[in-house]
C-alpha positions as CSV (number, residue, x, y, z in Angstrom):
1,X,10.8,15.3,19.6
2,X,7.5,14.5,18.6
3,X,6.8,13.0,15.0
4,X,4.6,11.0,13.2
5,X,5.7,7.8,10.7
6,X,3.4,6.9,8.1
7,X,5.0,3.6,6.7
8,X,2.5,3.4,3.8
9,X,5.4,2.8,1.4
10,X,7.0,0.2,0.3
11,X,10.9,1.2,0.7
12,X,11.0,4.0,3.0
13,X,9.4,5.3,5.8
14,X,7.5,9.2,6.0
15,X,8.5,11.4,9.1
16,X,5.7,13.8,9.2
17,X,7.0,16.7,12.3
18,X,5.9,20.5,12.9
19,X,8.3,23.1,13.3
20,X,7.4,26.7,13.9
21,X,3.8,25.8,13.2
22,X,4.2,24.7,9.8
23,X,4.5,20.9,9.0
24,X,7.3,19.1,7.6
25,X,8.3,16.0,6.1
26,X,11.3,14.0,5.6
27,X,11.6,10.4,3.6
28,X,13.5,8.0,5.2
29,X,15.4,4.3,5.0
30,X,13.1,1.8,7.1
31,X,13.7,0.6,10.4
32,X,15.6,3.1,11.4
33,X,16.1,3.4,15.4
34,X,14.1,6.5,17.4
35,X,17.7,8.0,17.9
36,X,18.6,7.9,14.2
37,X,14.8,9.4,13.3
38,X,15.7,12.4,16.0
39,X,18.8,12.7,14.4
40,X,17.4,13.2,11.1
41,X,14.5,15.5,12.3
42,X,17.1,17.7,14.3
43,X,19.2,17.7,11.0
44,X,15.8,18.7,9.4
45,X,15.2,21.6,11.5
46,X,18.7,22.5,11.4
47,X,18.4,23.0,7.5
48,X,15.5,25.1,7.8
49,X,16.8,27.3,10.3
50,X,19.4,28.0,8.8
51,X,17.2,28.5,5.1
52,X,15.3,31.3,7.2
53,X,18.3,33.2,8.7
54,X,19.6,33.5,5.1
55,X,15.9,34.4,3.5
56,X,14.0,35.7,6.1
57,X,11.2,33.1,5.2
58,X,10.3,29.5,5.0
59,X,8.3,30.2,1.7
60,X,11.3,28.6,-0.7
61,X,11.7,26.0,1.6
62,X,11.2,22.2,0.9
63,X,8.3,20.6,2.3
64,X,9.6,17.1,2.0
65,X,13.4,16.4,2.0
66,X,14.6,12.5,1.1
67,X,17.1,11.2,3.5
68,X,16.8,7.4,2.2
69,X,20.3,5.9,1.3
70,X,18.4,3.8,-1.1
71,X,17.2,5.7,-4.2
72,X,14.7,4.3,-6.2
73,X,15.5,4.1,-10.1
């Protein structure tokens, strides 16, 4: 799985991946291992499959989805 990490930010990191030539993003908690990053990309694409099957379209889909554990207040 090929994906980029911008870890610009202070409390998370930025998983920037393409799927079906569009580009996506998830937010994530820092340090996480390459297998728990795959796991959250796969979980990713997963989600958005499944979002087209049931509208035909990636249009109403999220861009960036937040998979930190840590939510800022």
């Amino acid at each position: 799985m090929d994906y980029i990490i911008n870890t610009a930010e202070e409390n998370y990191d930025i998983i920037l991946f393409e799927y079906d030539n569009r580009k996506w993003e998830i937010t994530i908690d820092k340090n996480l291992s390459d297998r728990e990053i795959n796991l959250l990309v796969i979980k990713r694409i997963d989600e958005l499959t499944d979002e087209f099957l049931d509208k035909q379209t990636y249009d109403e889909s999220d861009l960036i989805v937040d998979y930190t554990t840590n939510k800022e207040e």
